[in-house]
N, C-alpha and C positions, 0 to 999 in steps of 0.2 A: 304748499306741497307741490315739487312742480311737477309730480305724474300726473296734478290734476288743475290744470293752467289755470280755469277760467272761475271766474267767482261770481257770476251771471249768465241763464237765470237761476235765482235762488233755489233753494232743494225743500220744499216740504213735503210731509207726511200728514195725513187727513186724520184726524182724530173722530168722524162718524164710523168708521169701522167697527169702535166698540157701542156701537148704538143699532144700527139700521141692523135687520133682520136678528135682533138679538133679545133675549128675553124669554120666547116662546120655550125651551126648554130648557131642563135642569145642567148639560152638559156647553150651555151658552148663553150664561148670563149676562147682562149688562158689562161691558168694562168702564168705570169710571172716566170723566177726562185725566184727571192727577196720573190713574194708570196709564194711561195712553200717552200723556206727556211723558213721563219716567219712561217707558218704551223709544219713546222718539230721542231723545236724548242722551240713552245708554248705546242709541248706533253708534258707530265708528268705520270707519273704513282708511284706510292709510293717512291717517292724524286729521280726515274730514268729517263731520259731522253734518247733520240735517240745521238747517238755517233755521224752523220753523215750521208751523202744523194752519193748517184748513181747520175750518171749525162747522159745526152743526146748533144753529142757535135752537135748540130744543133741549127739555128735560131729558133726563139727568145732567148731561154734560153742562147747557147753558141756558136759562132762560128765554125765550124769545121777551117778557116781560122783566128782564134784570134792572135793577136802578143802579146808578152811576154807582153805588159803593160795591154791588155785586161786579161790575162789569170793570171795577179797578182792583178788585181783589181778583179776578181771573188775570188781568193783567199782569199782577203782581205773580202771582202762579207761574203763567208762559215765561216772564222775566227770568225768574229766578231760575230756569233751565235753561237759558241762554236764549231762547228762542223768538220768534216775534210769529203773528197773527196775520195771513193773509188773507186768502177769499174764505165767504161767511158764507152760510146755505139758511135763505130761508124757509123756514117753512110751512111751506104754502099748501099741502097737502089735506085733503079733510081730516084724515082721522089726528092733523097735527096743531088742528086749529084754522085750516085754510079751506079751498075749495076749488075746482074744477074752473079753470080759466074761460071754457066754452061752456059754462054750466049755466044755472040760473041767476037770477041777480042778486039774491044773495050769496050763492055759491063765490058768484066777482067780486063780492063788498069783501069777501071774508077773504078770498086772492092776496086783492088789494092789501087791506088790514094787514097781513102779515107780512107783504111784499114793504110798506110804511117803516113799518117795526125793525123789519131785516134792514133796514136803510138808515134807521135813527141809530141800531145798535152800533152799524158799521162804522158811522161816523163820528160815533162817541168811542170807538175804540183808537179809530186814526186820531183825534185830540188828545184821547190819556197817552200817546205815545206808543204803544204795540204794535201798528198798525201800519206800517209804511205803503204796503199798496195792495193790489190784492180788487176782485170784485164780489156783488151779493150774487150769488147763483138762485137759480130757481127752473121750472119746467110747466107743463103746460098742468101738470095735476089731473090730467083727464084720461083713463085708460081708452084702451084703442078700441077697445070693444065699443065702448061709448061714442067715441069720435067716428066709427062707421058708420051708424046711425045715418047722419045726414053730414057727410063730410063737409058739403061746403060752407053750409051755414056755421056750422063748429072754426072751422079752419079760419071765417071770417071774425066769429064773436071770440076765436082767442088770440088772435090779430087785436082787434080791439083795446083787449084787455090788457096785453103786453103793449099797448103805446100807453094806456091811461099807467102802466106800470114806469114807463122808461119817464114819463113826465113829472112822477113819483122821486124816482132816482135823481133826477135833476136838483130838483126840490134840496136835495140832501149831497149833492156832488156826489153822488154812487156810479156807477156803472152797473149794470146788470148782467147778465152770460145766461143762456138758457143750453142747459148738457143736452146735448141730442145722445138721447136716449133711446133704446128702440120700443120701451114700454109705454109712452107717453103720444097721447094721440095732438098729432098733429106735427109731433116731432118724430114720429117711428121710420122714417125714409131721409135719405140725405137732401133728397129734391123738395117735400114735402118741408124740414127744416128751413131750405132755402127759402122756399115758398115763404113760412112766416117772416124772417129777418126778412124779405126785403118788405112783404108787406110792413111790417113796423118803421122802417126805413130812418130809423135813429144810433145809426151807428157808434156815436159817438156817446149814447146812454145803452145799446141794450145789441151785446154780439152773443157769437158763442163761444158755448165752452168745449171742446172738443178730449173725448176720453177713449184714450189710443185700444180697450174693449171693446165701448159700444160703438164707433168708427168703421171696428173691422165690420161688425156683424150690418151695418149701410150696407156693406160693399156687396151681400151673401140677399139682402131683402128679403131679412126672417119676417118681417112684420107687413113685409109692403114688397111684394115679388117683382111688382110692374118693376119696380125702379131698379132690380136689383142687376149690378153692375158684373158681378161673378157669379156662375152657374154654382146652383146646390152641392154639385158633385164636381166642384172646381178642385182642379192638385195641386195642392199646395207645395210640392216641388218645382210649378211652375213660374219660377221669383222673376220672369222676364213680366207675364201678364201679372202678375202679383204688381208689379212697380207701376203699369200703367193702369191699375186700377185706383191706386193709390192717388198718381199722378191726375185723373180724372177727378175724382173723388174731393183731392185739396182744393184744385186752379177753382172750385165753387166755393167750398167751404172756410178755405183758410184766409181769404178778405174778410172776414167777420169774424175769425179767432181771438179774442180777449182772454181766454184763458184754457192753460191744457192739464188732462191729467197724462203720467206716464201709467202704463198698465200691460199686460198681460193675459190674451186671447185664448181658448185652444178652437175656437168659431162653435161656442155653443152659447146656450144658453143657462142663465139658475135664478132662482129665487128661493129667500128662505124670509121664513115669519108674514109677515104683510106684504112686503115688496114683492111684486110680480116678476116674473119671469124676464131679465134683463141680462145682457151679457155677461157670461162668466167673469170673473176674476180669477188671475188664473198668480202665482207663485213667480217671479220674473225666468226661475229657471226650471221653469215645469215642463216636462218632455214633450208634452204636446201641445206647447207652446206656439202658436203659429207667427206670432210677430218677433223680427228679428229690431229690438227696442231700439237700442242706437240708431239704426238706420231707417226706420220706418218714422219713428219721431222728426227724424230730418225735412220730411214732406210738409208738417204742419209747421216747423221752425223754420225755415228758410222759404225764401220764394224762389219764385219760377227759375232765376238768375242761378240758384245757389246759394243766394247770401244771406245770411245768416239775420234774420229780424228779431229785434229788441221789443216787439209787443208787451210780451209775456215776462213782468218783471219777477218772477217766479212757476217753478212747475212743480207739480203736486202728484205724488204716488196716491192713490186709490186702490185700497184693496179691502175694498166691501164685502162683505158678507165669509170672512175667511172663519173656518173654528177656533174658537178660545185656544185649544190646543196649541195651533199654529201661530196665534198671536202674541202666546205667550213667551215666544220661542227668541231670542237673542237671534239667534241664527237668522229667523225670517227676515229681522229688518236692516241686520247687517247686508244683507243681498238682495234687499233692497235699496238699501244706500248705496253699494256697488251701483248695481242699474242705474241708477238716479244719476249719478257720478259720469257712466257712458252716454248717456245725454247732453249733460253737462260740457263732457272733453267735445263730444263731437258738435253741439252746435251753439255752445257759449260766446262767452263775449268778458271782456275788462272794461272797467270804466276808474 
């Protein structure tokens, strides 16, 4: 199509959406993966479609314990809509079978354990062919409540935990990404983030993942004020300090970006079901929308120069925690496939 020149990086859509914060009530129940596939591939936008979907290796959608015939029948599934399988989320969370990376020692065993698992599924999916690239996601698992406790020693034992993690991913040719999120202690600040990647200092097994939501809300230090780069009461008409915050923000961050979501801000906060209180997700053209996507995406895609980086062999929409209503909406993912689409024109690439 040539209004949309470039055909890298690839376009997915995340299939946890019908999972995370979903369940607790009757008006938001589970959506299947099948649903969420059929979704993702009924997009269109000027004869372009989604490349491909992000997975969450948990029940319903996926086993973290699947054997090769379940995990070739999902293959089979993704195929048959055209689609392929990029980054996996494992997970590592307690109530998912995981544990708190700065926790206790078994809290680490049980990290580990599922951080293993997310590693063996991954690369049993790159061998049945679904899979061409794409990394395991994971996070620190520790709320921030907990990690103020005794910050140092936390910030040290999940340092720890994530190199015995990336030596893990070795083991299995994975890469790892950890989403700086602002819920997750040890990751709730951009500096704080920093902090852990360099302590782990294996770049080449364990970067991040950067999600153009919870980015913004770094910049604002909902979680961690010290660090915070924009005043509370910043105006957001102000798009000169807006870019240099941005600009501050990357020149740290985006040397460790292995993997991005594209997203939508309005600089609050939500949680629904279990999931704590993390950046909104906001609709790509929701009026109080504070990121202008195309352009802001630019910061994390390109470096310092301008030019355009091939890190990221794929980018992935994330829009967690939306209502079934909205999800079930044609509409929604078609304008989301647009958005995905201005990313794409503006800082793709041909191969």
């Amino acid at each position: 199509m040539t209004d949309h020149p470039n055909q890298f990086p690839k376009l997915h859509n995340a299939a946890w959406p019908g999972v995370v914060g979903k369940g607790d009530d009757d008006a938001n129940p589970v959506i299947e993966l099948d649903e969420m596939l059929d979704l993702t591939a009924a997009a269109q936008v000027d004869g372009r479609k989604f490349d491909g979907v992000d997975i969450f290796l948990y029940d319903p959608h996926i086993s973290i314990d699947s054997t090769d015939e379940q995990l070739e029948d999902v293959a089979r599934r993704v195929k048959e809509r055209g689609l392929v399988i990029g980054s996996v989320v494992a997970p590592v969370w307690g109530p998912t079978g995981g544990g708190p990376a700065g926790g206790t020692k078994d809290d680490i065993e049980a990290f580990l354990t599922q951080v293993r698992k997310g590693c063996s599924v991954a690369k049993r999916l790159t061998e049945i062919g679904i899979r061409p690239y794409g990394v395991v996601r994971l996070d620190s698992a520790m709320p921030v409540a907990d990690w103020i406790k005794d910050p140092h020693a936390n910030q040290s034992r999940i340092a720890d935990t994530f190199k015995a993690a990336a030596d893990i991913a070795e083991e299995y040719d994975q890469r790892l990404a950890a989403e700086g999120e602002i819920c997750w202690g040890g990751m709730h600040s951009w500096r704080k983030m920093a902090d852990l990647l360099e302590r782990v200092g294996h770049p080449e097994r364990f970067g991040f993942q950067a999600d153009m939501a919870h980015t913004l809300l770094y910049l604002l230090g909902y979680n961690a004020p010290e660090d915070a780069i924009l005043p509370q009461d910043f105006d957001w008409n102000d798009k000169d300090r807006l870019d240099h915050a941005f600009k501050e923000l990357t020149h740290v961050l985006r040397p460790w970006t292995i993997d991005f979501h594209v997203a939508q801000n309005d600089a609050s906060v939500h949680g629904t079901g279990s999931h704590d209180k993390t950046g909104r997700h906001c609709l790509p053209d929701d009026p109080n929308g504070k990121l202008d996507i195309a352009h802001d995406a630019g910061y994390w895609l390109r470096d310092e120069h301008g030019d355009v980086l091939t890190t990221c062999r794929h980018i992935c929409w994330d829009g967690c925690m939306f209502p079934n209503d909205v999800m079930h909406s044609a509409d929604t993912w078609n304008h989301i496939l647009a958005a995905m689409l201005s990313v794409q024109d503006a800082h793709g690439w041909n191969e």
